[in-house]
C-alpha positions in Angstrom: 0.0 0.0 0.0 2.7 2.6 0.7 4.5 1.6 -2.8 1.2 2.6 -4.3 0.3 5.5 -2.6 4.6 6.8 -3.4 3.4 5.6 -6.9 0.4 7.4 -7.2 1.8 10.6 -5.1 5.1 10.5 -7.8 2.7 10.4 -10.9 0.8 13.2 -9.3 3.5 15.6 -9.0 4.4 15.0 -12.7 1.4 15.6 -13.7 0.9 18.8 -12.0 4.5 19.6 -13.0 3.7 18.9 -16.8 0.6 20.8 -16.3 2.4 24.2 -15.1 4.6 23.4 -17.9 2.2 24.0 -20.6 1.1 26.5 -19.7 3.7 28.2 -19.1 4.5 27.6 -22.9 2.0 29.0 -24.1 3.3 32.5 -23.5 5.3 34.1 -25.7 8.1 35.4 -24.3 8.9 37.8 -27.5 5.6 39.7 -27.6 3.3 41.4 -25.9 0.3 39.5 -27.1 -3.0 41.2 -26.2 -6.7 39.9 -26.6 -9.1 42.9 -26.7 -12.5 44.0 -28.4 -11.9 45.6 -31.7 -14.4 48.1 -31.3 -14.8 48.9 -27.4 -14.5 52.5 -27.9 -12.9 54.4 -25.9 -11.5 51.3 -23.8 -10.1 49.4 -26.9 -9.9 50.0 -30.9 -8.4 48.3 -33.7 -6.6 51.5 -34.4 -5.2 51.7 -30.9 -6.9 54.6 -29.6 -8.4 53.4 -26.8 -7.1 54.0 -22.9 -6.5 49.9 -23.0 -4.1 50.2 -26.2 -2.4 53.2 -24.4 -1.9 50.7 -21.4 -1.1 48.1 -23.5 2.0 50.2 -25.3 3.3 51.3 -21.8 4.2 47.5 -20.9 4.9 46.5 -24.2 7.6 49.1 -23.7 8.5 48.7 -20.0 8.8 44.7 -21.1 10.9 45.8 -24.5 8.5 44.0 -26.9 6.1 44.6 -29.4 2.4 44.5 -28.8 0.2 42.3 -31.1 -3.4 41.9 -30.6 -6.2 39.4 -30.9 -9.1 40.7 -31.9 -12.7 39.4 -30.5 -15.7 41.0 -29.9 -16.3 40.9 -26.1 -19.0 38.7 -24.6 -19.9 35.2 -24.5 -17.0 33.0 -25.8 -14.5 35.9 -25.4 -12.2 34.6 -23.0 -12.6 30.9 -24.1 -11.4 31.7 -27.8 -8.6 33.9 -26.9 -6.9 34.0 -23.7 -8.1 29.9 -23.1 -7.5 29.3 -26.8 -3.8 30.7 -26.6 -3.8 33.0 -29.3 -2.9 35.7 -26.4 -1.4 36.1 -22.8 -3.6 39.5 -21.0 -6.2 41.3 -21.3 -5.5 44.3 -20.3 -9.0 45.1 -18.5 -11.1 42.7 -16.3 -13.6 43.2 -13.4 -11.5 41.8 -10.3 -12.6 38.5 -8.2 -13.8 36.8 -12.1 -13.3 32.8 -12.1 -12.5 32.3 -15.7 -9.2 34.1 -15.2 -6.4 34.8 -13.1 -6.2 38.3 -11.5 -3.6 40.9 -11.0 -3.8 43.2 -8.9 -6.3 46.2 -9.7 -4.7 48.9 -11.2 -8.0 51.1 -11.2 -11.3 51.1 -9.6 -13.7 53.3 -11.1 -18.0 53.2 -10.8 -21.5 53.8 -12.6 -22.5 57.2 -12.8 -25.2 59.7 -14.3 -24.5 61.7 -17.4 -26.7 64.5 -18.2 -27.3 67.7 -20.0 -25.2 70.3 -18.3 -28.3 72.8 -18.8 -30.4 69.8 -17.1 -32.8 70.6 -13.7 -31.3 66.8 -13.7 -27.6 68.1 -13.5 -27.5 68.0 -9.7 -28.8 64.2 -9.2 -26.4 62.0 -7.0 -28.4 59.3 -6.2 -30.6 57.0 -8.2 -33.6 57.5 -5.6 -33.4 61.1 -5.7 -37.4 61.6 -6.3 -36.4 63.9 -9.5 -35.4 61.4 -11.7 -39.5 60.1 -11.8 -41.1 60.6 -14.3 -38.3 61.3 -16.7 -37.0 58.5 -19.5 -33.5 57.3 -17.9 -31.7 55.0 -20.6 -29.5 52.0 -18.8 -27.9 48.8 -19.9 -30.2 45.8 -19.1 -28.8 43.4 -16.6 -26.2 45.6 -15.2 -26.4 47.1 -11.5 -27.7 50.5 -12.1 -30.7 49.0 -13.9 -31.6 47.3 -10.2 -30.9 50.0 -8.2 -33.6 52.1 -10.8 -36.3 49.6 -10.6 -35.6 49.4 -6.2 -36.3 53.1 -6.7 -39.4 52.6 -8.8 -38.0 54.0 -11.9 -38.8 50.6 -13.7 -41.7 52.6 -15.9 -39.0 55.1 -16.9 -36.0 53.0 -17.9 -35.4 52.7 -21.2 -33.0 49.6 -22.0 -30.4 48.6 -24.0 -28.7 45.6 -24.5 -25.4 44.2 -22.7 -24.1 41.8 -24.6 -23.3 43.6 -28.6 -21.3 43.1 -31.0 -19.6 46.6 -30.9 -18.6 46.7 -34.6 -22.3 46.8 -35.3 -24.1 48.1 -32.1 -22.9 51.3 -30.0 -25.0 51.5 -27.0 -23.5 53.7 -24.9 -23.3 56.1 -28.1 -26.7 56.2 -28.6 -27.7 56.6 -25.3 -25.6 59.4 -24.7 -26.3 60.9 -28.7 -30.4 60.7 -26.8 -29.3 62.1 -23.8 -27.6 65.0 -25.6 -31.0 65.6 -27.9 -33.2 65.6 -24.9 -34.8 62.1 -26.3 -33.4 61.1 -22.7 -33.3 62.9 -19.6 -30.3 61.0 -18.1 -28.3 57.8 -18.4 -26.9 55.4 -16.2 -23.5 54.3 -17.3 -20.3 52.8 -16.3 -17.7 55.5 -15.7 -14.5 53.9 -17.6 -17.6 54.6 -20.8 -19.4 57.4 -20.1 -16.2 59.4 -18.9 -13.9 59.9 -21.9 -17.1 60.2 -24.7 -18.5 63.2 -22.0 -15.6 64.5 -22.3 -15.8 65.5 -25.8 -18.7 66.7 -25.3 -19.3 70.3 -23.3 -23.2 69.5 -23.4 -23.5 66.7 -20.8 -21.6 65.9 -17.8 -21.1 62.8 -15.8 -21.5 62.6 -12.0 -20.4 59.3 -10.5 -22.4 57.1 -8.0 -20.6 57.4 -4.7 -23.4 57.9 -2.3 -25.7 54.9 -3.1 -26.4 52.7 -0.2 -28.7 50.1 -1.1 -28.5 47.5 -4.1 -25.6 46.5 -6.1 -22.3 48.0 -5.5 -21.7 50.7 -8.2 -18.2 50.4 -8.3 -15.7 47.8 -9.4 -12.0 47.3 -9.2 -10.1 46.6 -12.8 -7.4 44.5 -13.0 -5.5 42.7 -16.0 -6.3 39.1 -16.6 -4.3 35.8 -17.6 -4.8 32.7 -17.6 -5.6 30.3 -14.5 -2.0 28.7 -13.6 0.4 31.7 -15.2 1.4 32.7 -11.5 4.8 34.4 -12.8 3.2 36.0 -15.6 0.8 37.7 -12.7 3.4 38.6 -10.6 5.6 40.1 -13.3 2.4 42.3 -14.3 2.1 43.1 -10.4 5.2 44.4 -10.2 5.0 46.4 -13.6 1.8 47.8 -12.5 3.0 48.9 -8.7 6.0 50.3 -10.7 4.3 52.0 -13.1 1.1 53.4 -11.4 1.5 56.9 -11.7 1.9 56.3 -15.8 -1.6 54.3 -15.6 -3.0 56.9 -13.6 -1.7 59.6 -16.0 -3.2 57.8 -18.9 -6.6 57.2 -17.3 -7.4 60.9 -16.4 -5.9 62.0 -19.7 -8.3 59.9 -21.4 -11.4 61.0 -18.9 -12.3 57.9 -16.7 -13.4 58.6 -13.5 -10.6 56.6 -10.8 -11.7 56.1 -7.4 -10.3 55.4 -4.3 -10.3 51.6 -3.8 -13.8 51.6 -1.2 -15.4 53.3 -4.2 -16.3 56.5 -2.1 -14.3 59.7 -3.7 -12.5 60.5 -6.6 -8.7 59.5 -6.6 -6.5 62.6 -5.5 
């Protein structure tokens, strides 16, 4: 019995060893390869104007390589025929604590917020129960949190919904609630912030006030952090140190492209 259970123990730890060698191959250790939405605008483009390519670039040159990308619309299947697939090693934004990959560290948190005319008698709204909101057509993403924390408030009657999972090359949500928010079709629209912020601020008409003060429902914020695959434990550490290094060039980029950063409880605006 003890020969077999040495046996069995021995084959074990090969296995795991030959395991944590594959995937460690399948990383290339020449480029920077990045899967990402082609048309995630403002977070990701195939032109690389998004905040993400700009992140992207900064370790591609901290690391000395080139980065190449992967292109997949993101939704169902995303992450299973890219970063699973092995066609790429990170993607460079992912809602922390997410089982179907492995987490660095969050480099930004940021939240949901209301966007607005700046002329609006809406303008000064904080909170999704804030009794002015009734009556008024409020455009939101189906199935994310904002959309519950409107319907606890008994704004159901006034949403006005739009889809979460699109194909972005085809379908701009965000875009045409904020183009109806901007023509007064919409009064206001609930939105996440790394979205809303940088197309608001091309625009002087609206304005976008984040959701720090809700206290019932859904969180409205969320910590981002870069993803990899489950197992790459040096590849995540390597990124956690890059990122801890290299903060302060994130942050830069982040403002400069008009996301709203919080603190990490998700109650004030990053200093």
């Amino acid at each position: 019995m003890m020969r077999q259970a040495l046996a069995l123990a021995a084959l074990m730890t090969c296995a795991a060893l030959a395991a944590s060698a594959q995937v460690a191959d399948l990383r290339s250790k020449t480029e920077l390869r990045v899967c990402a939405d082609p048309a995630a605008v403002p977070m990701s483009a195939e032109d690389g104007s998004g905040f993400e390519n700009r992140i992207a670039r900064l370790l591609g040159e901290k690391l000395g390589q080139p980065v190449v990308y992967t292109w997949f619309p993101q939704g169902p299947g995303f992450i299973r025929n890219t970063l699973r697939a092995g066609r790429c090693d990170l993607v460079i934004g992912y809602a922390q604590g997410d089982e179907m990959v492995l987490n660095t560290n969050h480099y930004y948190t940021s939240a949901y917020g209301i966007v607005t005319r700046r002329d609006s008698p809406l303008a000064s709204v904080e909170l999704l129960e804030d009794p002015a909101l009734k009556g008024h057509p409020i455009g939101v993403v189906a199935g994310t949190p904002p959309a519950s924390n409107l319907a606890r408030a008994g704004l159901a009657k006034d949403m006005r919904g739009w889809d979460l999972f699109v194909d972005r090359r085809v379908e701009n949500p965000v875009g045409e609630m904020l183009a109806q928010v901007k023509s007064g079709e919409l009064a206001a629209a609930v939105v996440w912030g790394p979205l809303a912020g940088p197309l608001v601020k091309q625009d002087s008409d609206l304005q976008f006030t984040p959701l720090l003060k809700e206290t019932t429902g859904p969180r409205m914020f969320f910590r981002i952090t870069m993803g990899v695959r489950l197992g790459e434990d040096a590849w995540k550490r390597q990124l956690n140190s890059l990122i801890r290094r290299h903060q302060d060039d994130i942050d830069a980029i982040l403002r400069d492209a008009g996301v709203p950063i919080l603190d990490d409880y998700g109650k004030e605006l990053k200093p």
